[in-house]
N, CA, C and O atoms as a DFTB+ gen file, in Angstrom:
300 C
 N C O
     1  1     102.207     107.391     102.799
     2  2     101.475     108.421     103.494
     3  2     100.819     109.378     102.508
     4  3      99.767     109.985     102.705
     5  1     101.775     109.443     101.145
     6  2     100.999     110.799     100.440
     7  2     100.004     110.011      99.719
     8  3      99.038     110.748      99.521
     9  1      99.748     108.554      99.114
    10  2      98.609     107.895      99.453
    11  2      97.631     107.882     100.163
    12  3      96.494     108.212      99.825
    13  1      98.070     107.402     101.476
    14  2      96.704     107.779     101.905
    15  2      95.913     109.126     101.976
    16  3      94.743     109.349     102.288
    17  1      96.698     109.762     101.674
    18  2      96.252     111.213     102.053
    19  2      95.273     111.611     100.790
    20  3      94.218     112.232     100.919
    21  1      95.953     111.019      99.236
    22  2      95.234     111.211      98.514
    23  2      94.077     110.579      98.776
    24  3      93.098     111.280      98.517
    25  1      93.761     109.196      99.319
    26  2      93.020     108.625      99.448
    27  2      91.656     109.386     100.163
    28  3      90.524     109.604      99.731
    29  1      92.304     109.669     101.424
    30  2      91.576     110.178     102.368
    31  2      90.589     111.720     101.495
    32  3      89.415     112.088     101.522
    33  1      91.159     111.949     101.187
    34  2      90.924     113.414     100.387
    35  2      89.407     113.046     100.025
    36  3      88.319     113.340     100.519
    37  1      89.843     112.243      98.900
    38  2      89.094     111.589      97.872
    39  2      87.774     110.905      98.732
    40  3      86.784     110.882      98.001
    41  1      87.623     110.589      99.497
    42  2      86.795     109.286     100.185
    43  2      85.841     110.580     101.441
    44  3      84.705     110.333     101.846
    45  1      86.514     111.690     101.790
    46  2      86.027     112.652     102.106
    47  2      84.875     113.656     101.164
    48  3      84.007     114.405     101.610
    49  1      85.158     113.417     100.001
    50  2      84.866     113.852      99.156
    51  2      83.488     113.020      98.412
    52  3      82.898     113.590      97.494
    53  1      83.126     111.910      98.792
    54  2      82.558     110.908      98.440
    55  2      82.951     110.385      96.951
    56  3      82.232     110.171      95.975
    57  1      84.010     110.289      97.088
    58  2      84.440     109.013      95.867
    59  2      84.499     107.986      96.051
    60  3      85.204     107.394      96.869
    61  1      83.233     107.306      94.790
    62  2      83.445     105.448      95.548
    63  2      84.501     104.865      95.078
    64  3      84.938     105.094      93.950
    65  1      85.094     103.926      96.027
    66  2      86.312     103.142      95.710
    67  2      85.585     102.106      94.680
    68  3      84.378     102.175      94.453
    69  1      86.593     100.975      93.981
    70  2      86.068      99.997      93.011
    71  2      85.485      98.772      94.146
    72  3      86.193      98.413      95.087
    73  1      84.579      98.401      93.986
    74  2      84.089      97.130      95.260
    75  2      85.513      96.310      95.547
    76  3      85.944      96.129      96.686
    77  1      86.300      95.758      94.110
    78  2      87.449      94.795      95.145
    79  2      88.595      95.901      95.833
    80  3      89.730      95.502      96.099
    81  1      88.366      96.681      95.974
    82  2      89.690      97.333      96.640
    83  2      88.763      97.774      97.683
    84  3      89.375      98.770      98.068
    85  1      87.450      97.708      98.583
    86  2      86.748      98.076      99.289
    87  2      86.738      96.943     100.384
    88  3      86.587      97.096     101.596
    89  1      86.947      95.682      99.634
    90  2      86.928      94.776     100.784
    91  2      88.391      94.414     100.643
    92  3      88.391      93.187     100.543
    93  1      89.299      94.734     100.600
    94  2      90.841      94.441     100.305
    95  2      90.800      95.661     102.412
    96  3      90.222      96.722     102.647
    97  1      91.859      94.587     103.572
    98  2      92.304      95.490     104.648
    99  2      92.554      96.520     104.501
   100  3      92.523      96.739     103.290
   101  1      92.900      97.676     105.227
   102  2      93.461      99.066     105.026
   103  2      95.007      98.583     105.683
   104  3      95.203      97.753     106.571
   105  1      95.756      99.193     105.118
   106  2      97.238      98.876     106.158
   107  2      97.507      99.893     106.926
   108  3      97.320     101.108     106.856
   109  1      98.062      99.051     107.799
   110  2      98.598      99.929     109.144
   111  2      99.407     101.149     109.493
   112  3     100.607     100.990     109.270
   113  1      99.186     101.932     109.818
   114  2      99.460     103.164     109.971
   115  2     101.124     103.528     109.941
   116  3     101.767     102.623     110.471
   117  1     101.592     104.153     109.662
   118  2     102.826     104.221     109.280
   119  2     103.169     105.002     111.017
   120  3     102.452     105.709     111.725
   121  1     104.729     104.412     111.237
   122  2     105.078     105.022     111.976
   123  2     105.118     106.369     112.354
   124  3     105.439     107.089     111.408
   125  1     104.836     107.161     113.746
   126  2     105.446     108.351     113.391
   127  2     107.106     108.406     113.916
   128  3     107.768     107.818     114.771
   129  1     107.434     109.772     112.582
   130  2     109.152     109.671     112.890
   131  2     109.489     110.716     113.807
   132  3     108.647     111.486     114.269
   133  1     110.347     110.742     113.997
   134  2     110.914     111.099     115.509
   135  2     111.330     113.068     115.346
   136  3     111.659     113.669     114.323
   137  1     111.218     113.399     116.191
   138  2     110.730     114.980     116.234
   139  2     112.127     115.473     115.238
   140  3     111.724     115.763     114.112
   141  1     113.359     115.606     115.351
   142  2     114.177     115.578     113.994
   143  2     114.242     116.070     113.432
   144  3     114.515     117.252     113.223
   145  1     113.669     114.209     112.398
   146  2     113.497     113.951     111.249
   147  2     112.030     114.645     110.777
   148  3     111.734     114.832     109.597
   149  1     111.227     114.969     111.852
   150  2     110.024     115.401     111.201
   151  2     110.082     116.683     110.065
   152  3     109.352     116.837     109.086
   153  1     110.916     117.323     110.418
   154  2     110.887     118.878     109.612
   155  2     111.143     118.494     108.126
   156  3     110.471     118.919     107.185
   157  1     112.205     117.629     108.028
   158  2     112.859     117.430     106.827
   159  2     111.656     116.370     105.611
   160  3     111.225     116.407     104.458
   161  1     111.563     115.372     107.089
   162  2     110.312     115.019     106.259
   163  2     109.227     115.007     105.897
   164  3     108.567     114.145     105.316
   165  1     108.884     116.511     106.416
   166  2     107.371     117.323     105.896
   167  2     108.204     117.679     104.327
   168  3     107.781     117.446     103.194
   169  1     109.075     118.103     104.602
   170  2     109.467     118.868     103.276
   171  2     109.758     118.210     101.935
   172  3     109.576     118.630     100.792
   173  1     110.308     116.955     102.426
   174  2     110.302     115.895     101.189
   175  2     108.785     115.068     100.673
   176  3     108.675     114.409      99.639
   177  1     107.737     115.303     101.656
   178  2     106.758     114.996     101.145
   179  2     106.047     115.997     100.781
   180  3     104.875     115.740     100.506
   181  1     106.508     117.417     100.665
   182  2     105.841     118.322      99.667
   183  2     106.218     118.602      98.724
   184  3     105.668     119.410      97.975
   185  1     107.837     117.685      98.381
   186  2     108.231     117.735      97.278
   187  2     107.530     116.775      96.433
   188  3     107.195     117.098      95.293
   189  1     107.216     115.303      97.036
   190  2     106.372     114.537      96.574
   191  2     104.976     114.643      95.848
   192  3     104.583     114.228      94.757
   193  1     104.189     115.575      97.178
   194  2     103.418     116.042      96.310
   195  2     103.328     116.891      95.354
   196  3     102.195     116.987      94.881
   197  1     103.916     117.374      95.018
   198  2     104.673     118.451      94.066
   199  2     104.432     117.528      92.708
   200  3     103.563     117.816      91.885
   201  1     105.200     116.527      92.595
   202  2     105.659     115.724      91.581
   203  2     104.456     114.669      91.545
   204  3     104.165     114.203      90.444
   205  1     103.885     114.345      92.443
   206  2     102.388     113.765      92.194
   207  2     101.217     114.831      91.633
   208  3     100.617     114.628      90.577
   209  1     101.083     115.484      92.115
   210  2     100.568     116.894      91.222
   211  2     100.508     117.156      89.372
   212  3      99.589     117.393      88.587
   213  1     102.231     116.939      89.206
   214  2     102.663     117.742      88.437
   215  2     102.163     116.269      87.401
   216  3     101.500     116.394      86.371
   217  1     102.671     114.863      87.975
   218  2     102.601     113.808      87.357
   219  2     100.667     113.433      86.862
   220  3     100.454     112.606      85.976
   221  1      99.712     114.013      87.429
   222  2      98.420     113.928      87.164
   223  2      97.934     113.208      88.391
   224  3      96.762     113.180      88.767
   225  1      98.961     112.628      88.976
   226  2      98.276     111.771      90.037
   227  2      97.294     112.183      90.918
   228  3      96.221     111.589      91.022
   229  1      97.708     113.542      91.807
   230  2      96.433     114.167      92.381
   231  2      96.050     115.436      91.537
   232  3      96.913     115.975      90.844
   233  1      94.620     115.974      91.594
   234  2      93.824     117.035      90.848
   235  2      94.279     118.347      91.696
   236  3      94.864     118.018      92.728
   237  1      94.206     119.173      91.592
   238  2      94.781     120.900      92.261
   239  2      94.232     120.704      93.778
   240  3      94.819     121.141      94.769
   241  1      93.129     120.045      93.798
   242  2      91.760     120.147      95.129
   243  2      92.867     119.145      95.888
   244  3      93.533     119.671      96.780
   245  1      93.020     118.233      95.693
   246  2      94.045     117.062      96.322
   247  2      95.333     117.296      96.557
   248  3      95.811     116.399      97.251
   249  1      95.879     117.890      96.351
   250  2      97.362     118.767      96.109
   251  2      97.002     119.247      97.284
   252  3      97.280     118.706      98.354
   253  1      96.221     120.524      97.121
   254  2      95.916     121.835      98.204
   255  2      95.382     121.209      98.955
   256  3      95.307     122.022      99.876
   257  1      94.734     119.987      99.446
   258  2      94.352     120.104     100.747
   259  2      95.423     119.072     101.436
   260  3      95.689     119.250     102.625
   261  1      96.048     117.991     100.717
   262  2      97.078     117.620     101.544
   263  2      98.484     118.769     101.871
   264  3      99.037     118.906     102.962
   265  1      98.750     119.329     100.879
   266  2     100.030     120.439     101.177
   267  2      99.451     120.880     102.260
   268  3     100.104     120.716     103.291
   269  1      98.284     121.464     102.371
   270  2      97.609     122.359     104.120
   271  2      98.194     121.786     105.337
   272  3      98.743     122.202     106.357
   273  1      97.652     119.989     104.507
   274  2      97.725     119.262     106.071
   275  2      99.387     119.522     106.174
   276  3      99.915     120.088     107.131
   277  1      99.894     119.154     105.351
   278  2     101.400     119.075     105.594
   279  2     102.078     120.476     106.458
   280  3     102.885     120.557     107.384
   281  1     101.375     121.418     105.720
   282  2     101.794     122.675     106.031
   283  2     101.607     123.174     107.757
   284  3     102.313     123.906     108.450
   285  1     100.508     122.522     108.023
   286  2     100.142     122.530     109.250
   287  2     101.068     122.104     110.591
   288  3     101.364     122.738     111.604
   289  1     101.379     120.794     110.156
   290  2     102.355     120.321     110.633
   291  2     103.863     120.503     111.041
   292  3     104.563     119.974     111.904
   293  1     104.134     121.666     109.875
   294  2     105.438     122.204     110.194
   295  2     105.182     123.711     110.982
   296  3     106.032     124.532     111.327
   297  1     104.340     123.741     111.069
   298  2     104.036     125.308     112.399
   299  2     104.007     124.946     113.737
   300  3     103.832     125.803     114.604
């Protein structure tokens, strides 16, 4: 999920993908988890992004706009 999200970010943004990963399927949407587990697992995926962040994986712009979405979600 914090994939696609980077993804999504990025592709919003107009970043072209490489042509073979353009015609490669998209995969299927990840379940949603059950009302719960949701709280806990907003929070472990902002730890994620945290550590994708910190690791170079996403840029500050990609960070901050998925943490939003995330953030959103737990209100």
């Amino acid at each position: 999920a914090l994939v696609g999200a980077a993804v999504a970010a990025r592709l919003d943004r107009g970043v072209p993908e490489p042509a073979d990963r353009a015609l490669t399927p998209a995969p299927a949407p990840a379940p949603a988890l059950p009302a719960a587990d949701d709280h806990d697992a907003l929070l472990r995926r902002l730890r994620e992004l945290g550590e994708l962040h910190q690791s170079g994986i996403l840029d500050a712009d990609e960070f901050k706009e998925a943490k939003q979405a995330i953030l959103k979600r737990l209100q």
